[in-house]
N, C-alpha and C positions, 0 to 999 in steps of 0.2 A: 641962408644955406649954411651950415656948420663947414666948420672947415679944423676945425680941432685937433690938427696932424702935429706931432713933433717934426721940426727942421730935419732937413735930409743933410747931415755934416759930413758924410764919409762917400766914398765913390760907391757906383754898384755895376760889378761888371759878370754878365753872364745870368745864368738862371733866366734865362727867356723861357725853355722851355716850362720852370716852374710857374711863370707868372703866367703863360695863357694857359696850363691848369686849372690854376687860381682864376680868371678871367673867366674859364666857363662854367669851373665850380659855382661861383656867385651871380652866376646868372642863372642858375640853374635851383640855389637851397639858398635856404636865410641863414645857414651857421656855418660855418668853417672853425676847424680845428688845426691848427699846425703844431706838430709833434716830432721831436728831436733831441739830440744833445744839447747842454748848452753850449754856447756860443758859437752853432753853425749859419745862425743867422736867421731865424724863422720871425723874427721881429722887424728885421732890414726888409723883408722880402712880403710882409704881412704890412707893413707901411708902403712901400711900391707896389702891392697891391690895389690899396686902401688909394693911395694917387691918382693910380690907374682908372677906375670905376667912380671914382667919385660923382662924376658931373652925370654920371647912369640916375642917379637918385634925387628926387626934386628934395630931398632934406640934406642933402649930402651926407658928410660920412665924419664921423667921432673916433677919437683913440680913446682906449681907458687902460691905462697902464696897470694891471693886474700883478706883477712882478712884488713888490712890495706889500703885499695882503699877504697875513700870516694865517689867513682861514676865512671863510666862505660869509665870516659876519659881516663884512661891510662889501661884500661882491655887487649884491644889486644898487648901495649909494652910489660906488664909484663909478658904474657904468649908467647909472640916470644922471649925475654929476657930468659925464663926460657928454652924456647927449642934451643937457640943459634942459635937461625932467629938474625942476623942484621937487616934483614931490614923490616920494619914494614908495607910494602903493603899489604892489604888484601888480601885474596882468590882469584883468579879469577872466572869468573861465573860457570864454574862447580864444583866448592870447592876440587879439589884434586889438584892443585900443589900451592905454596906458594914460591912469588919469593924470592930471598936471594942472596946476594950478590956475585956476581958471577956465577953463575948458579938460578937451581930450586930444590926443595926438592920436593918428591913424599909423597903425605899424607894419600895414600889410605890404608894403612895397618894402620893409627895410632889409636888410644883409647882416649878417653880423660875420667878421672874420675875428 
């Protein structure tokens, strides 16, 4: 099971309401978007998320720190990197299996926040 979360260093107080949003959002779509200023905390609250639902997912759940990509060219390494894809071939056209090295990974149960 991935467990690939960065450390929770800081406190988190409040934003209940926000996380079982997010709780039913992801039970619900495979993508989530959180959209905001910087530093009101859509990353603290997208990782206590990510916590939260984890054990929902027999593969569990990956971070890929996107903050740091200065353009869309290395978008899909770092998120196959982050979920321990080797290999960086796209989706195939019906977007549920993703080849990998040796086999195929099944994506139909995944989430992405």
């Amino acid at each position: 099971m991935l467990g690939h979360l960065p450390e929770d260093t800081t406190g988190f107080v409040g934003r209940d309401d926000e996380l079982t949003l997010l709780d039913r959002a992801l039970a619900r779509h495979r993508l989530i978007t959180l959209v905001g200023c910087g530093g009101v905390g859509k990353s603290r609250l997208a990782l206590r998320a990510a916590r939260r639902v984890r054990e929902a997912f027999r593969d569990g759940v990956a971070w890929a720190e996107l903050a740091p990509l200065q353009g869309a060219r290395l978008l899909v390494a770092t998120v196959s990197d982050a979920c321990d894809l080797s290999d960086h071939t796209p989706p195939d056209a019906g977007g549920r299996t993703v080849r990998v090295a040796g086999g195929q990974a099944d994506t139909a149960g995944a989430r992405l926040l």
